[in-house]
N, C-alpha and C positions, 0 to 999 in steps of 0.2 A: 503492345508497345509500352517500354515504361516512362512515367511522365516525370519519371527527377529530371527537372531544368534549373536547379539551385543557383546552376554556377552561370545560369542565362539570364537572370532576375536581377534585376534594379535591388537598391536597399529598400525603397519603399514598397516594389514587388513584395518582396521576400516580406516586408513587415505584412503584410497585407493579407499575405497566402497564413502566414503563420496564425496571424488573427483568428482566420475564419476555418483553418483545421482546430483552431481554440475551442469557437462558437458549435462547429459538429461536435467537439467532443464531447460537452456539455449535452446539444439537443439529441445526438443521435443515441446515446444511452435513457435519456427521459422518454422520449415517443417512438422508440424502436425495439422489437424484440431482439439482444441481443447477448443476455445469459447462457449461460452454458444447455447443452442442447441433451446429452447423450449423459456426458460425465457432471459431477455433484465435490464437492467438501469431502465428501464422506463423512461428514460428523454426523450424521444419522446414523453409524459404526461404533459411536461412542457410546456405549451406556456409561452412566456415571451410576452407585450405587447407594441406595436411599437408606437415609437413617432416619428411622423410627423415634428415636431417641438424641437428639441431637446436642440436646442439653444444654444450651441455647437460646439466649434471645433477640429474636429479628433485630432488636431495633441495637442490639448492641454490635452487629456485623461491622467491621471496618475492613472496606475498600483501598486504602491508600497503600501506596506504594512508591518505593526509589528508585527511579530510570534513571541513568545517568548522572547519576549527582544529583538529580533534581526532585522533587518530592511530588507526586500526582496524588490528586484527591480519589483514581481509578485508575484500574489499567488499561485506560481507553487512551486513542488516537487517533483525529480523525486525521484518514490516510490523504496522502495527493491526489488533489483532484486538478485543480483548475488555476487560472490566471489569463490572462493578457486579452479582454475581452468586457464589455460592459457590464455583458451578465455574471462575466465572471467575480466583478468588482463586488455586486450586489451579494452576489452566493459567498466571497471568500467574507466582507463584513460581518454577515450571519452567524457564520462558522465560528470565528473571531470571537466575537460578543457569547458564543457558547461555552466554547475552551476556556474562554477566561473567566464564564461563571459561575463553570463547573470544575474547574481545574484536573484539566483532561489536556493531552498534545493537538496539537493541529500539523499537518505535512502542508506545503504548497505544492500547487503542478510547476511542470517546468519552469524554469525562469529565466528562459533561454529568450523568450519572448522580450522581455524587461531589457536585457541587455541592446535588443534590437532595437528600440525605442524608449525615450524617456516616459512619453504618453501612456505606456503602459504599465509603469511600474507602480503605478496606486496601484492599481487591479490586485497586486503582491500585497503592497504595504500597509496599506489599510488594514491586514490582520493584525499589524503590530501597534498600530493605533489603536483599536479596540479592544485589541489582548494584551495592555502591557506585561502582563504577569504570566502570561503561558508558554510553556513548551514549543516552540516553533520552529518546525522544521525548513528550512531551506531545499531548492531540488534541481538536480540537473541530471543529465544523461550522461551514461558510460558514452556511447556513441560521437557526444559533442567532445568529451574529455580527449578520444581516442585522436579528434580532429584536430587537437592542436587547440584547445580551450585553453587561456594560459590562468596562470594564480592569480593575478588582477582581476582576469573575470569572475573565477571562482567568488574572491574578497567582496567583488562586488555584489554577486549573487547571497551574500550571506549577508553585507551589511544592509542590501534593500530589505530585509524585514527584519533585522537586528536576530539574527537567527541562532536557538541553540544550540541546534547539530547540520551538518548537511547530509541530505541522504543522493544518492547518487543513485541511479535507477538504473536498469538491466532490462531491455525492452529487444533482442531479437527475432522474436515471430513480429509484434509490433511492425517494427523497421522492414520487416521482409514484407508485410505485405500492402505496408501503407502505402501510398500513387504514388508520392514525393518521399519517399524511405529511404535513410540510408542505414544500411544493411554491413556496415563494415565495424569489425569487433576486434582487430587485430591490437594488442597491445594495451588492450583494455586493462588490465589487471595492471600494469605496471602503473599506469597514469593512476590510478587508483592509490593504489602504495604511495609514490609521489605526493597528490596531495595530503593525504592523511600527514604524511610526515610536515606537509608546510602549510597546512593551516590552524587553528588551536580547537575551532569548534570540536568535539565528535561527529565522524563518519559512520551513517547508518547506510548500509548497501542493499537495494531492495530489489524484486522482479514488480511484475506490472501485472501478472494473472499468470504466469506460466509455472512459480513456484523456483525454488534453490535445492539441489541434488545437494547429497552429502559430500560429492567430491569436490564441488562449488563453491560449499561452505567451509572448506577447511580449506582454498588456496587464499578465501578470503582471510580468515581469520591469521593467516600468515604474513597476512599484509598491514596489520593494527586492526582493523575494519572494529569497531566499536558494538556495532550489532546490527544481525541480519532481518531484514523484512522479509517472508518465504514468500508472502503473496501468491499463493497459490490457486489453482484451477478450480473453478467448478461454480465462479460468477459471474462478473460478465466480464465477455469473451473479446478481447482488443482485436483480434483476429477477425471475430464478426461485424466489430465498429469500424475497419477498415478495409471492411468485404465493402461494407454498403458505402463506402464515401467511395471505392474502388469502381463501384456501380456507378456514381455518380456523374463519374468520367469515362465511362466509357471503357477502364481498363479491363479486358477480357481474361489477362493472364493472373493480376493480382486478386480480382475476382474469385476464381478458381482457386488459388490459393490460401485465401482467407476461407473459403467454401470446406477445403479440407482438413485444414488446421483447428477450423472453432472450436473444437475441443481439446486441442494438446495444452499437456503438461502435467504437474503432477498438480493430484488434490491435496490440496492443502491439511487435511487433517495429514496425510500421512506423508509430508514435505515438514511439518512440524515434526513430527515423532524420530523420524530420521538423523534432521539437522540436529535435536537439539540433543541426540544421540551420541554426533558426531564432534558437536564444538562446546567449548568452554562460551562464550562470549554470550550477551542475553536476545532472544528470540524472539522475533514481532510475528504476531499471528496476523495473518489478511487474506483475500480474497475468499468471496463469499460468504463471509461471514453477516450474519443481518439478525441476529438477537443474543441477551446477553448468556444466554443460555449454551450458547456455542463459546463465547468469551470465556464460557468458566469451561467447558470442555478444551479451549484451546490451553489456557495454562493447567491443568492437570495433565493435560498431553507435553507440557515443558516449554511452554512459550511463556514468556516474562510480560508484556505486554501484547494487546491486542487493537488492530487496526481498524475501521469500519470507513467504506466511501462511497459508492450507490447510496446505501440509506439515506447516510446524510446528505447526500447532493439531492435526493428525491424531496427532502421537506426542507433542506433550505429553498429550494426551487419555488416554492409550495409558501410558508409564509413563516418570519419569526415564530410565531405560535406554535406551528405544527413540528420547527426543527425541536419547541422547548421540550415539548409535549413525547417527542420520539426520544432523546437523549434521560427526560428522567425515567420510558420507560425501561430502555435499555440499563436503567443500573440498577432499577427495583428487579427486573429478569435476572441478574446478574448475582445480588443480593439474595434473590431467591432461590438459588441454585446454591448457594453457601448455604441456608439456613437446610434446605432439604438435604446433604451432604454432613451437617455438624460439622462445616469450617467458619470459625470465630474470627479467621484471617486469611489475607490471601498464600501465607507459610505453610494452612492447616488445608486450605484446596488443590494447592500443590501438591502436598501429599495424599489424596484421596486415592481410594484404589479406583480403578475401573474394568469394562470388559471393554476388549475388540471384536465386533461381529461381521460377521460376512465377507463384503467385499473387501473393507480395509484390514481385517486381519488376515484374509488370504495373500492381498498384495504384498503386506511386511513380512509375511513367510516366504513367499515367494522371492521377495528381495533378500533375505538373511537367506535361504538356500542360494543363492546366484553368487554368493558373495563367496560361500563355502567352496564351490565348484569352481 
């Protein structure tokens, strides 16, 4: 039996329910196995190829780069995670305090939450308090837009954290199989368009683990969309996060459904190579990604920036120290893949040659034969 009663809930219900699908989303990815099971990134697919000769000095590698107008000390991003929740407050502070002192982006989770209460909008804004100077993305749902979100809520959702882009999120396995889901997509792409046109930030349009088809990304990029997040398969699994909150309640059918989907979608190594095949516009690499070493595999594969959100919710969870201590490793990883490659920048990593092995280069033949046919 499905348990969407949205339109039976009090406001305070609703604030209430929303909270604490917050609160799972945070706990149930820290103490629950719910990574991908079967399917992977495939960047284990990537070789990058080692120079001997790199001619080169480590300490003269420079990381920085131009996202949007905007100038990053890396091509890191911590992706949307969280909001409208205590712990969320404590974990989005963290995050904060990092982007801004490493100058890196930061995304927020929904802020669908915020709009529902005032009470909850520290839990968002405090990144802006302690990052005045970063990257900050804003976030809502294609789904909410489709509902009848108007442009004041959007304005609002971008002034709660003085935000420099908003990203709008593409969540239908999500939505299908969460208890309280809603699963309705219709007209999504227009509302999309729409905003873009009426508000000033840039529009970053991202999925949530399932990844962006090339057909996907080119109705997007038809619509201004500023740049696409692939967020692809093969980390952890929203499917499986909403298997077991599914559990929780008793639902049998979404259950099952989360049961068989925990693996859909495309892997992200080869949800990058595709898209950025396909569109002009610049390419966020995400999902699954968890060292810097795949960051520099992701933009040789053509992603412009790269996303990470497990990691860092695992050691902001964990303590300031441990998020410091994961973020500089990640750029020394990252740093270190340039100096083994002989790229002096991230111009000269882009152009690295590479090989495709196995699985992922079977599937991109596979996919260029299907196309031919």
């Amino acid at each position: 039996m499905d348990n969407n009663n949205n339109h039976k809930l009090s406001n305070e219900e609703q604030i209430e329910q929303i909270r604490r699908r917050k609160k799972e989303g945070i706990d149930i990815p820290l103490n629950e196995k719910v990574q991908g099971k079967e399917n992977s990134t495939l960047f284990e697919d990537v070789l990058l190829m080692h120079n001997a000769l790199p001619e080169i000095n480590y300490d003269q590698i420079d990381l920085s780069t131009i996202f949007l107008n905007k100038k990053f000390s890396a091509p890191l991003i911590i992706d949307s995670m969280t909001g409208g929740t205590d712990e969320a407050f404590v974990i989005n502070k963290r995050l904060g305090k990092i982007a801004e002192t490493y100058g890196i982006g930061m995304g927020l989770g929904s802020q669908r939450a915020g709009l529902r209460s005032d009470k909850l909008v520290e839990s968002y804004s405090v990144a802006r308090t302690v990052a005045p100077n970063a990257f900050l993305i804003a976030n809502i749902g294609g789904a909410q837009l489709a509902e009848g979100l108007s442009k004041v809520d959007v304005l609002r959702i971008i002034k709660m954290i003085d935000a420099n882009a908003l990203a709008i999120h593409l969540n239908p396995l999500q939505e299908l199989i969460q208890p309280e889901g809603e699963p309705k997509f219709s007209g999504i792409l227009n509302k999309i368009s729409e905003i873009i046109q009426e508000i000033e930030v840039p529009v970053i349009v991202k999925e949530v683990g399932s990844g962006i088809s090339p057909n996907v990304a080119t109705r997007l990029q038809r619509t201004g969309t500023s740049s696409i997040n692939v967020a692809g398969s093969g980390g952890t699994s929203w499917a499986g996060i909403e298997k077991i909150r599914a559990d929780n309640v008793n639902n049998y059918i979404k259950s099952k459904l989360g049961e068989l989907y925990w693996d859909w979608g495309i892997p992200t190594a080869l949800s990058i190579i595709l898209v950025s095949r396909t569109v002009e516009i610049p390419i966020i690499s995400s999902g699954g990604l968890r060292n810097g070493l795949e960051i520099a595999k992701s933009l040789v594969l053509g992603a412009r920036m790269c996303a990470m959100a497990y990691p860092f919710l695992k050691k902001a969870s964990e303590s300031e120290s441990s998020l410091d201590d994961f973020t500089q490793l990640v750029l020394a990883q990252l740093k270190s893949a340039m100096f083994l490659v002989g790229a002096l920048n991230l111009d000269e990593l882009r152009n690295t040659r590479y090989i495709l092995k196995d699985k992922l280069a079977s599937m991109l033949n596979s996919y260029e034969l299907s196309r031919r046919n």
